[in-house]
C-alpha positions as CSV (number, residue, x, y, z in Angstrom):
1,X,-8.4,68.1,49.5
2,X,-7.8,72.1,49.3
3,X,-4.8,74.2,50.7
4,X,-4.3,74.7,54.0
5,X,-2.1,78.4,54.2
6,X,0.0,76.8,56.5
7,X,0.2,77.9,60.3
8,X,3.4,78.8,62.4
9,X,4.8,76.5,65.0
10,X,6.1,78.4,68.0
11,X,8.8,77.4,70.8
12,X,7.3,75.2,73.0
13,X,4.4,74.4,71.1
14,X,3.2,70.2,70.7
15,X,3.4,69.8,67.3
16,X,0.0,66.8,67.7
17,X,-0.9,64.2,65.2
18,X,-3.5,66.9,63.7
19,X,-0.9,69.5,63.5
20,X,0.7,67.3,61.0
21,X,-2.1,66.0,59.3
22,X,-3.5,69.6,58.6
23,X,0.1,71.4,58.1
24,X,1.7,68.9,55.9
25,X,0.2,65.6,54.8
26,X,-2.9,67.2,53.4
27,X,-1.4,70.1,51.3
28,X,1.2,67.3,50.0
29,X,-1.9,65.3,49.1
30,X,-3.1,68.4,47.7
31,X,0.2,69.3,45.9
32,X,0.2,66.0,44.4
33,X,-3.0,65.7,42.4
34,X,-0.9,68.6,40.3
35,X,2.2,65.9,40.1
36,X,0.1,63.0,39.5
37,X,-0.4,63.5,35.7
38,X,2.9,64.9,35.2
39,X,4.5,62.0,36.6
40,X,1.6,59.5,35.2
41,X,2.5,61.1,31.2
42,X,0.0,60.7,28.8
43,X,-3.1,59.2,28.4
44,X,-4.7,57.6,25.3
45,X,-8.4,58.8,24.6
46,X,-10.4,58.0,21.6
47,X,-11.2,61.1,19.8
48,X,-14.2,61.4,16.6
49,X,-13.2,62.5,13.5
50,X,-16.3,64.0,11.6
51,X,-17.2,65.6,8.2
52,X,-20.2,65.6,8.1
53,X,-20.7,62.1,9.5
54,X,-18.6,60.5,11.7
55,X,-15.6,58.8,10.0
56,X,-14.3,55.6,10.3
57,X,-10.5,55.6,11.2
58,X,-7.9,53.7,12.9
59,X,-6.3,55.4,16.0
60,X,-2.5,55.3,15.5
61,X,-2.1,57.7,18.2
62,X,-3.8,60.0,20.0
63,X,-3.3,61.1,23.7
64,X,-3.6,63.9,26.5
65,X,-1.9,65.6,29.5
66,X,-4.3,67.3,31.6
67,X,-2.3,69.6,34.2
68,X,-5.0,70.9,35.9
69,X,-7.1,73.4,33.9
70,X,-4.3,73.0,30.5
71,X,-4.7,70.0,28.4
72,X,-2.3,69.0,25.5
73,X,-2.9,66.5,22.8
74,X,-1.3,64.6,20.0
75,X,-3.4,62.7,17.6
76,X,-2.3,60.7,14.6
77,X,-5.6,58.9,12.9
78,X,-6.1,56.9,9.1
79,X,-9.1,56.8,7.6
80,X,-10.0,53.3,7.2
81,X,-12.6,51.6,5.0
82,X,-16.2,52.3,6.0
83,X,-17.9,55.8,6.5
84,X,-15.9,58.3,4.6
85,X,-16.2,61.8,4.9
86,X,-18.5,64.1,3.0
87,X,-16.7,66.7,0.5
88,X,-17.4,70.2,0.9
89,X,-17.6,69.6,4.9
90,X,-15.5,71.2,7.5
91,X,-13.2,68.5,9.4
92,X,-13.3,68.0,13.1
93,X,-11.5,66.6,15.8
94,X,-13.1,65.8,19.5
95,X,-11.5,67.1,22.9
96,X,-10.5,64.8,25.3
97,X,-11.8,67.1,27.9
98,X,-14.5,69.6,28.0
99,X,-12.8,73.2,27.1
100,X,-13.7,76.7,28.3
101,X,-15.9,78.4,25.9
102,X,-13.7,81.0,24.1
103,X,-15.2,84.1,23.2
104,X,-13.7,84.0,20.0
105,X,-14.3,81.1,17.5
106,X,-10.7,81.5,15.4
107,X,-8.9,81.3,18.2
108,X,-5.7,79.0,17.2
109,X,-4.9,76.7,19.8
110,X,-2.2,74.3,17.5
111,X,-1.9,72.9,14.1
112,X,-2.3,69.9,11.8
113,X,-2.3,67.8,8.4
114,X,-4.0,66.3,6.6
115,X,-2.7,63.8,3.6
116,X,-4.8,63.3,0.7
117,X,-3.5,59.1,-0.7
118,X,-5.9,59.9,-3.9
119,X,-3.3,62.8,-4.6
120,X,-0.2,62.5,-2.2
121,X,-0.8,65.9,-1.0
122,X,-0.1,67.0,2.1
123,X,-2.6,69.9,3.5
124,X,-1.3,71.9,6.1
125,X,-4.0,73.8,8.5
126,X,-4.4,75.5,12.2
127,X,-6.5,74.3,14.5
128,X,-8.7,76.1,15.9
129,X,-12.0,75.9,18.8
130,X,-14.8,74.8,16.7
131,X,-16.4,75.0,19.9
132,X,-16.4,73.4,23.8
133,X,-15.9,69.5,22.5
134,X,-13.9,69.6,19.3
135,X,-11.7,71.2,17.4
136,X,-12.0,72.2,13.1
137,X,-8.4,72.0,10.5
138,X,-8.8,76.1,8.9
139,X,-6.6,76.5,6.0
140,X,-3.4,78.4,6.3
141,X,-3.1,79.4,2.9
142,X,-5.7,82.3,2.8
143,X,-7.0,84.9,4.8
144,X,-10.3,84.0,6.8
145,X,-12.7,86.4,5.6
146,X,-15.8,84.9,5.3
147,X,-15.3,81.8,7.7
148,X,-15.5,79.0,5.1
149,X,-11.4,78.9,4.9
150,X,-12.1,75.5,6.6
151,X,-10.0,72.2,5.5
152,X,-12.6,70.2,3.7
153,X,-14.2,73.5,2.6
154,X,-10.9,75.0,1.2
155,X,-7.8,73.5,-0.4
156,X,-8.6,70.2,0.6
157,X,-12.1,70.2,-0.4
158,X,-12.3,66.3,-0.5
159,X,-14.1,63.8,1.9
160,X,-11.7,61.6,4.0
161,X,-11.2,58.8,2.6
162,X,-9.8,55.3,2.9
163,X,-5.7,55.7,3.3
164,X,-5.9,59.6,4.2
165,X,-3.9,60.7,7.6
166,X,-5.3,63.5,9.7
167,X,-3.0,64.6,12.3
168,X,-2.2,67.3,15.0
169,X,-1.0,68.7,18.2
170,X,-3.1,71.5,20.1
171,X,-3.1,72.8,23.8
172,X,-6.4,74.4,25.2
173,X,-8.3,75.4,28.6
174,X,-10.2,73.1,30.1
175,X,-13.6,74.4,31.7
């Protein structure tokens, strides 16, 4: 239910069932769908991973807390046995929600890593809108210059594979 700008009660005025109702239990109905996820926490959602081809993973955590229009997530995720991911590939991650479409595709929104098990390497990356459903690892180590600075694409330039973590925290618009 929307805001009601609240009106003013005068002396000598009946303050009616409908007064109330209008006045105050509706705008703290209102007020309360904005407390409702703060006081609910975190909710688990089950994002893709993709290079290329959809990966096969296990979830070890990934959730979301949508306060109205800002969402942030967590997301911890190991590639399991099964599809792998497909070397020279950028690396993406799926939104919980739908986000605003940003005019700008580097815009950083959070960071991540991924760890190679062939090579116990740890590749550190932004994260940044790939576009209105998921979000792509760019490397952190050079300059973006011609837009291929992409984990999977650069510094780690391996598929995913079996054992590998992928991990990160990010905070966006949602549409």
């Amino acid at each position: 239910m929307p805001w009601t700008t609240p009106g003013t009660a005068n002396a000598g005025d009946v303050l009616t069932a409908a007064f109330w109702n209008t006045q105050v239990r509706d705008n703290l109905n209102d007020i309360d769908t904005y407390v409702d996820p703060i006081r609910d926490g975190f909710i688990d959602y089950t994002p893709a991973l993709v290079q290329s081809a959809t990966v096969t993973k296990s979830i070890t955590y990934a959730r979301y807390l949508k306060i109205n229009k800002l969402v942030f997530v967590n997301f911890e995720m190991v590639v399991s046995a099964g599809t792998a991911g497909t070397a020279g590939n950028r690396i993406t991650v799926a939104l919980p929600a739908t986000a605003v479409s940003y005019s700008n595709v580097f815009t950083s929104v959070g960071s991540g890593s991924i760890y190679n098990a062939s090579n116990a390497s740890v590749y550190p990356g932004l994260l940044i809108m790939n576009n209105t459903t998921t979000v792509t690892f760019t490397t952190t180590a050079t300059v973006q210059v011609n837009g291929n600075q992409y984990l999977g694409i650069s510094d780690f330039t391996e598929g995913l594979a079996n054992g590998d973590f992928v991990s990160g925290s990010f905070c966006y618009q949602a549409a």
